[in-house]
Backbone as a ProteinNet text record, in pm:
[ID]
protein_1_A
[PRIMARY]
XXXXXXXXXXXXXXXXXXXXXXXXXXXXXXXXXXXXXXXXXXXXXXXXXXXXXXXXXXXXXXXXXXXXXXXXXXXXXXXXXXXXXXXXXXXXXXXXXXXXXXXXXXXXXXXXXXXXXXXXXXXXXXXXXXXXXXXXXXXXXXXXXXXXXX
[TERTIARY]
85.3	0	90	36.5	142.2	106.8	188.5	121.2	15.2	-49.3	-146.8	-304.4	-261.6	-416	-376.5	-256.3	-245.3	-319.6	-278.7	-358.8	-479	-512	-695.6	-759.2	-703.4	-766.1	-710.2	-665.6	-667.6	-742.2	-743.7	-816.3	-966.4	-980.9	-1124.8	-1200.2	-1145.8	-1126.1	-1166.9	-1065	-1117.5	-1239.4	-1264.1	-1421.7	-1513.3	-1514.1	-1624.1	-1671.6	-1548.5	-1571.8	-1634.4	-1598.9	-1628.5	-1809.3	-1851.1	-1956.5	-2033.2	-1995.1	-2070.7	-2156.8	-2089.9	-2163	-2247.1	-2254.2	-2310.6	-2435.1	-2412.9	-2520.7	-2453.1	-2528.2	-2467.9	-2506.1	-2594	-2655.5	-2464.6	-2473.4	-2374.9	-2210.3	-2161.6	-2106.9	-2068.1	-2198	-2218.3	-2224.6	-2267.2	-2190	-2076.9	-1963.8	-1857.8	-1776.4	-1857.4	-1796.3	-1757	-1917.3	-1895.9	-1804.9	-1788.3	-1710.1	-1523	-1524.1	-1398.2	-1336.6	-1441.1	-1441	-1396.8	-1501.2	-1464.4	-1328.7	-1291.6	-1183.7	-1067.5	-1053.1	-966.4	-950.6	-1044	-1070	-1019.5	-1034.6	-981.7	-811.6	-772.4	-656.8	-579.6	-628.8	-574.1	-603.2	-698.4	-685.7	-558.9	-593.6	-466.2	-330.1	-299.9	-138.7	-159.2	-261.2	-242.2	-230.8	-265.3	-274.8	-150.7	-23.3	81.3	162	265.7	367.2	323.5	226.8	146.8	203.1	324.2	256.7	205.6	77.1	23.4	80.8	128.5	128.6	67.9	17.8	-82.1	-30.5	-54	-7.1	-166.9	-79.5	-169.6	-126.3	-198.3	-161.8	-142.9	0.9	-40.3	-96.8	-194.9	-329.1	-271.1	-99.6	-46.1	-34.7	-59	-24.7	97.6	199.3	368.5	438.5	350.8	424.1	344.2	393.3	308.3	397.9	258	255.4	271.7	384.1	364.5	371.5	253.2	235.3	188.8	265.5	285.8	136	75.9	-58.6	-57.2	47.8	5.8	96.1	155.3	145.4	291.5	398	526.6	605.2	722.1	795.9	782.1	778.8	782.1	956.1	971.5	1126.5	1140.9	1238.3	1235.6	1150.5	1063.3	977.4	993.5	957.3	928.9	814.1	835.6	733.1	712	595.7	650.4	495.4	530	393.2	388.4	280.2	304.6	244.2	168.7	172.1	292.7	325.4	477.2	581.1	592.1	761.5	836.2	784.6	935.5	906.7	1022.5	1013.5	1142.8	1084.8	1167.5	1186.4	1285.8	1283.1	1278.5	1260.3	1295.6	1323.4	1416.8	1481.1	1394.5	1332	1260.6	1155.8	1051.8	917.8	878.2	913	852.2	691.5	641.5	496	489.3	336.5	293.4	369.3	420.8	537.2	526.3	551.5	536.4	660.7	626.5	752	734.3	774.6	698.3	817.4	753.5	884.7	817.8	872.6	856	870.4	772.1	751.3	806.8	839.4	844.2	757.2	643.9	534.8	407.6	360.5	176.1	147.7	93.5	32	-131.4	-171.8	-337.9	-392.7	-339.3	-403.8	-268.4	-236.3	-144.6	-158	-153.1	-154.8	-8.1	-50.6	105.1	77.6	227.1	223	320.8	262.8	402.1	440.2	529	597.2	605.1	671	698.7	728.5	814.7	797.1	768.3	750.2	798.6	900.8	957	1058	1123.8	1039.8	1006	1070.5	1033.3	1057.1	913.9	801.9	645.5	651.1	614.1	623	447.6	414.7	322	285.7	182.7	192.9	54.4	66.9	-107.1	-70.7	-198.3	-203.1	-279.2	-293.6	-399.9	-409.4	-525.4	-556.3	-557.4	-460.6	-451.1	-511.6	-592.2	-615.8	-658	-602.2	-577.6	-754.2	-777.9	-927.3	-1070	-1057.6	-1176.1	-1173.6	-1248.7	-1268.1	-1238.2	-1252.3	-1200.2	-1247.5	-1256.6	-1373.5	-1417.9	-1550.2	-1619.8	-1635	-1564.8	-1520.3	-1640.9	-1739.6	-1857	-2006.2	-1951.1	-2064.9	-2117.7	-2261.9	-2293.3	-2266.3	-2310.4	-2263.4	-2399.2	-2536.2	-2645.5	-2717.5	-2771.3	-2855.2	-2927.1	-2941.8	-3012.6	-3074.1	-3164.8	-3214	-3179.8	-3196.1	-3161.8	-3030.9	-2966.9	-2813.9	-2782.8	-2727.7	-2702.9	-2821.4
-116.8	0	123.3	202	312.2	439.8	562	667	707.7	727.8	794.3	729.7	585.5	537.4	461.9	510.4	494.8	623	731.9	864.3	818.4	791.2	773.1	749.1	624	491.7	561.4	609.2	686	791.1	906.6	1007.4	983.6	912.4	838.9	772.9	655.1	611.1	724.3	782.9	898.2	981.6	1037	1058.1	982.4	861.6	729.9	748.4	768	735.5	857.9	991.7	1130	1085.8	1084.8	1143.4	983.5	849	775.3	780.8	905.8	972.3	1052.8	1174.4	1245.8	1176.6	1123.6	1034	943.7	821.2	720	677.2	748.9	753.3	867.8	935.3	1028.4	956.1	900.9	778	675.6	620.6	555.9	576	722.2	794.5	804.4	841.9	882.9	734.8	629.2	515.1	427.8	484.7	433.5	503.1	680.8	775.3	698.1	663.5	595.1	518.8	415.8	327.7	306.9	368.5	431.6	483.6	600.7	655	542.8	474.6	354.5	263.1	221	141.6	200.1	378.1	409	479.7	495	483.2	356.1	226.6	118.3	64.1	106.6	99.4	167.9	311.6	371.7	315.7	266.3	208.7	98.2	12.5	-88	-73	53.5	111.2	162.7	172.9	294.8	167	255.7	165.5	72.4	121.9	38.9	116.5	80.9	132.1	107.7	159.5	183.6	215.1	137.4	140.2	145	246.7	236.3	240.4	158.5	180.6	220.6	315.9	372.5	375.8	454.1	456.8	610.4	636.7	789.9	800.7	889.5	955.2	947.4	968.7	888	784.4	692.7	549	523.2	611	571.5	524.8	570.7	523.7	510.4	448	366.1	432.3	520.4	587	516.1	473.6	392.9	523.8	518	604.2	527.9	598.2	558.1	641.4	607.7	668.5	596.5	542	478.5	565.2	523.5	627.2	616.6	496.1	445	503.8	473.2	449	311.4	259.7	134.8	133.3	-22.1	-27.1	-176.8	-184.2	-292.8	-307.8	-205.9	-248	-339.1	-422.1	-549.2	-483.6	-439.8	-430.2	-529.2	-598.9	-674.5	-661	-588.8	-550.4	-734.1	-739.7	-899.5	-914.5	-839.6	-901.1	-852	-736.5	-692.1	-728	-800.4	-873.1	-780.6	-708	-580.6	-601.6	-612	-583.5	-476.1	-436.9	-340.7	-287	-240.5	-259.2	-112.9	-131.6	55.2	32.8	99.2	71.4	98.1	229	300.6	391.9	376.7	505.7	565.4	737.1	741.2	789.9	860.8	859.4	977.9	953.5	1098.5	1103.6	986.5	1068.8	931.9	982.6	889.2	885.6	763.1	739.5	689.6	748.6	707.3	653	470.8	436.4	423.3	511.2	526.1	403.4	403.2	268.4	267.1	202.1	232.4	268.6	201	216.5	228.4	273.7	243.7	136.5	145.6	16.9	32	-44.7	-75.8	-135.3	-243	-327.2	-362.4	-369.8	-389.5	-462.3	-559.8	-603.9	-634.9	-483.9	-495.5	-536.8	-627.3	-720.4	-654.2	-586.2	-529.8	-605.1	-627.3	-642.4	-574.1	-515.4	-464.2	-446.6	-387.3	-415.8	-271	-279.4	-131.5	-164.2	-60.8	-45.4	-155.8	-200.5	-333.4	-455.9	-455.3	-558.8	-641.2	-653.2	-676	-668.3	-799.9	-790.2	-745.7	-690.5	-678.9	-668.1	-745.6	-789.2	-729.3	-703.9	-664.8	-688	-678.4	-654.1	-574.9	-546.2	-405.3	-430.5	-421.7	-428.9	-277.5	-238.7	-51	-109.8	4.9	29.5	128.8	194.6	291.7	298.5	234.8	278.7	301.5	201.6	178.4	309.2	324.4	406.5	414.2	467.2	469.6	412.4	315.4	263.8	369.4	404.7	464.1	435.8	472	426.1	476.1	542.2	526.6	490.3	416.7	355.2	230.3	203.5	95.4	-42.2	-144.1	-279.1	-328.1	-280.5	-261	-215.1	-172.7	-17.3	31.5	138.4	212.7	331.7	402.3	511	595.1	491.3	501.4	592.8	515.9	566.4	545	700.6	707.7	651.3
0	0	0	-102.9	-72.7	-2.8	14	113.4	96.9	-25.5	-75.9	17.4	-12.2	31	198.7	214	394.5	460.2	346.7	426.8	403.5	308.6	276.4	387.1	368.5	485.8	634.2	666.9	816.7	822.8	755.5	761.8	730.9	637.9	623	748.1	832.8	935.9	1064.5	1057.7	1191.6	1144.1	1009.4	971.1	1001.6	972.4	1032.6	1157	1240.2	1382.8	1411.7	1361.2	1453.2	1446.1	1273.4	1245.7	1290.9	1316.7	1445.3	1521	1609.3	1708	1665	1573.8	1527.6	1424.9	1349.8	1233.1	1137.6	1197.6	1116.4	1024.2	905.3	800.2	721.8	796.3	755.9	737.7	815.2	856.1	729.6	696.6	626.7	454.5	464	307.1	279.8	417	409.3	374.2	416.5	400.5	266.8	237.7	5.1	-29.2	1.4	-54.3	-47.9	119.5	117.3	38.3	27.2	-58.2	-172	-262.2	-392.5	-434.5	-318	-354.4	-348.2	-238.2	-233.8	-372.9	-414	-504.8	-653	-639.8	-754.7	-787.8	-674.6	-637.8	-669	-659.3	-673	-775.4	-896.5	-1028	-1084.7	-1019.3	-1104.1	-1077.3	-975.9	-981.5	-1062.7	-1047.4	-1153.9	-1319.1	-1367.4	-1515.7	-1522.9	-1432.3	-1455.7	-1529.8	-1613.3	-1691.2	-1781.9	-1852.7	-1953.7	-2122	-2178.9	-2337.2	-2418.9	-2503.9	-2582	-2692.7	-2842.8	-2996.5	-3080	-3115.8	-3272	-3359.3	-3427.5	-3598.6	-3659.5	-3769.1	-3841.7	-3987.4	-4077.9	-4244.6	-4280	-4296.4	-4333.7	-4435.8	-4465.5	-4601.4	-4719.7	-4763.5	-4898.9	-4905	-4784.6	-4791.2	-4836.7	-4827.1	-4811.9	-4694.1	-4599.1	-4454.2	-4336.5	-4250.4	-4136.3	-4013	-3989.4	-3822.5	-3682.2	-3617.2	-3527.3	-3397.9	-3323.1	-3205.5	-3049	-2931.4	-2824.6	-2768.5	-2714.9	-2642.3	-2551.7	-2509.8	-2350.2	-2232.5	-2115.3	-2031.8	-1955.4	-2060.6	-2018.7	-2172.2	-2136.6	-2306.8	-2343.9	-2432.8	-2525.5	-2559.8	-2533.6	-2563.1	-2657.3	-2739.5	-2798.8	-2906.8	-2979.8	-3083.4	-3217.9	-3230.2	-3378.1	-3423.5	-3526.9	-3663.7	-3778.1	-3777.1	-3911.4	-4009.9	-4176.5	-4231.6	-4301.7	-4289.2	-4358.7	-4452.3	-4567.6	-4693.4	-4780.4	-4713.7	-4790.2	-4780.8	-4699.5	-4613	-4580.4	-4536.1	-4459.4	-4321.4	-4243.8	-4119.9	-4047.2	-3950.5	-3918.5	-3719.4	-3666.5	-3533.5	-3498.9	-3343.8	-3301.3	-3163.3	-3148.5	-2986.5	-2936	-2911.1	-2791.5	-2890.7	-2812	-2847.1	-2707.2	-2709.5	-2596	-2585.3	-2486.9	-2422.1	-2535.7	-2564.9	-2682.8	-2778.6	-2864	-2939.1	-3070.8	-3172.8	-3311.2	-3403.3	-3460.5	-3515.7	-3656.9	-3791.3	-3926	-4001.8	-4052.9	-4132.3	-4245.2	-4368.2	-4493.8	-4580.1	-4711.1	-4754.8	-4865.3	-4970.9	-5097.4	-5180.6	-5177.3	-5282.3	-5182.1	-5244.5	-5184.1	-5168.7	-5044	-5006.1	-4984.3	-5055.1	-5067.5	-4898.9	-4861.3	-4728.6	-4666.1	-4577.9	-4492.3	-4335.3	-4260.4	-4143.2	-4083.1	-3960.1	-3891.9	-3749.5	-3772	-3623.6	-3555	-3387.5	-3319	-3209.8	-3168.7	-3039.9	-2995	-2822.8	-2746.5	-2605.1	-2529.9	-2401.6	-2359.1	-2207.2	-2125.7	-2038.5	-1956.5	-1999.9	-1822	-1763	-1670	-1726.6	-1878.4	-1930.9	-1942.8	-1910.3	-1936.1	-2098.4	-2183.6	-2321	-2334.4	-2455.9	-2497.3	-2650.1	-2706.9	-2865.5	-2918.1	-3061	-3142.5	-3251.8	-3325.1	-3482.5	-3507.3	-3636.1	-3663.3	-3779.6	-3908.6	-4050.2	-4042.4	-4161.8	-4188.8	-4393.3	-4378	-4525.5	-4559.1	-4722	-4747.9	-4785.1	-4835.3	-4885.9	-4782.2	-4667.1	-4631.5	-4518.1	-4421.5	-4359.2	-4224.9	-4169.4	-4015.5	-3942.4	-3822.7	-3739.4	-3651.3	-3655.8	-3539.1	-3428.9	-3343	-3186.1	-3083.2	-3142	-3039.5	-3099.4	-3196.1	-3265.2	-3142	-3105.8	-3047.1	-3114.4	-3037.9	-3075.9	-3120.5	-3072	-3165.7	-3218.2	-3287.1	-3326.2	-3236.2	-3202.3	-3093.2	-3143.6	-3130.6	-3160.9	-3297.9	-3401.5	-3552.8	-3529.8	-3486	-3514.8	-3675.3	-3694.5	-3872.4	-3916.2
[MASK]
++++++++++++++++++++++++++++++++++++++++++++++++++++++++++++++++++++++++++++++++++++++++++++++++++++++++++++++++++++++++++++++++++++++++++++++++++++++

């Protein structure tokens, strides 16, 4: 446990007890509130040191955007596009930050496989279908139609 939710959990604690006496309906709010906060405190250490790789298609379709959106550096990257047979490495990507390896020709459909670690050493792997033609996926589209969406 680290300091953060030692203070929680004490200062929370002596709230419980004061407002006890006073109303234990009151007490008892302060107690979910604790709660909660505990609980989300201990998500967040579990999310730290995670990186995030996107590959993407730049709009000429000459080169493939590889971007870090996670919240560590990425170390060790394997790229491999596999209907083209190129593969290619990258020591380090850090947090917020992109890295574009230029292609020869246009590429129509492409599926890139990455590797990676952080920087722990925790491996982490994806793939992604990039294509120049089709369209973007809509990331808050539902999973079933709802209220004549589009």
């Amino acid at each position: 446990m680290d300091k953060k939710s030692q203070i929680l959990v004490v200062l929370g604690l002596a709230v419980i007890l004061i407002l006890l006496f006073i109303d234990i309906y009151a007490a008892g709010i302060v107690f979910i509130i604790v709660i909660t906060l505990g609980m989300s405190l201990q998500i967040m250490q579990d999310t730290t040191g995670i990186p995030e790789v996107v590959a993407t298609l730049r709009e000429d379709a000459k080169a493939i955007l590889l971007t870090n959106t996670g919240n560590a550096r990425a170390v060790h990257l394997h790229a491999a596009l596999v209907p083209v047979n190129i593969e290619f490495d990258l020591a380090s990507l850090d947090k917020e930050s992109t890295y574009e390896y230029s292609m020869p020709v246009m590429v129509e459909e492409v599926k890139v496989v990455l590797t990676f670690e952080n920087e722990n050493g925790r491996s982490f792997s994806g793939s992604s279908k990039l294509s120049s033609l089709g369209e973007a996926p809509d990331l808050l589209k539902p999973m079933f139609p709802i209220f004549k969406w589009k």
